[in-house]
N, C-alpha and C positions, 0 to 999 in steps of 0.2 A: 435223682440227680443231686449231686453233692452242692451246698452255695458254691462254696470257693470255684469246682470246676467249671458252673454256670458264670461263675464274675469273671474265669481266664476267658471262656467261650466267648462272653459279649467284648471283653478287653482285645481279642485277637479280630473278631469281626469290625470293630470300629478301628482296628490298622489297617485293616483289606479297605474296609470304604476309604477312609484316605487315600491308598495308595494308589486305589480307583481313579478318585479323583484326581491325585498330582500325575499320572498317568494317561488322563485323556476319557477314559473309556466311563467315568462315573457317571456319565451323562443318558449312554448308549442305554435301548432296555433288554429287560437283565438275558431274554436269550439272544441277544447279539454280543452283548459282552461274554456269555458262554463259549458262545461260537468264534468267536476272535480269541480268546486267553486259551481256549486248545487248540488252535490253530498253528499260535505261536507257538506252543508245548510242542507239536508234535514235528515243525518245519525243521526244513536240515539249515546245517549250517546257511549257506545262501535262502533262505526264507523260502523257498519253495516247499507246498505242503500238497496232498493228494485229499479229495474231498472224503472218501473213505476212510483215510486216517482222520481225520477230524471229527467223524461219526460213531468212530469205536472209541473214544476219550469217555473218559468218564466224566468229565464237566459238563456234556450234550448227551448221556446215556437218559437223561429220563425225558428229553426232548422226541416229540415224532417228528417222523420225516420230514413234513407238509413243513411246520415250525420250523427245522433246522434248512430248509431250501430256501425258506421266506428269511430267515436272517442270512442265510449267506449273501444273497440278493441283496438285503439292504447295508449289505458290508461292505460288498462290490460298489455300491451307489454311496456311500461315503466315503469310499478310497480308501478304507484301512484293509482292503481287498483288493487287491487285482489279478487278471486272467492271466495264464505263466503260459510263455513261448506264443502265445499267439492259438492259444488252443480254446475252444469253446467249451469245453466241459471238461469236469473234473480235474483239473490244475491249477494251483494260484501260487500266489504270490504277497508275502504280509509284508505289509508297509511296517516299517518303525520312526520314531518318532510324534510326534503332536498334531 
């Protein structure tokens, strides 16, 4: 690995961590913020997103199952998740904002 492309690599990760943080989500740990930043990637225009589509992102592809339910869970429990139409499984809804 080249220096220079190691010093872009750390110079682009240390804009992601800020962005993180002016963002809300630098706090969250790191498989919930996985699981929310492709959540959001994957929602339609109105923030509704399908738990399946948020499984095949590649931000959560090297997360298991068990992991990726346990943050959904705690996503739901900090409201930057919510259940879409009144459905118990499989549908949400991403909060935006702080």
């Amino acid at each position: 690995m080249a220096k220079e492309d190691l010093a872009a690599l750390i110079a682009l990760r240390k804009i992601a961590l800020k962005m993180e943080d002016d963002l809300g989500v630098g706090h969250i740990p790191a498989h919930e913020r996985e699981v929310i930043l492709a959540a959001h990637d994957v929602a339609s225009d109105d923030g509704l997103v399908r738990s399946e589509h948020i499984q095949t992102h590649e931000f959560v592809s090297n997360i298991s199952r068990a992991t990726f339910f346990r943050a959904l869970n705690a996503l739901l429990d900090k409201g930057l998740l919510t259940r879409a139409g009144g459905r118990k499984r499989g549908a949400f809804k991403v909060m935006t904002g702080k």
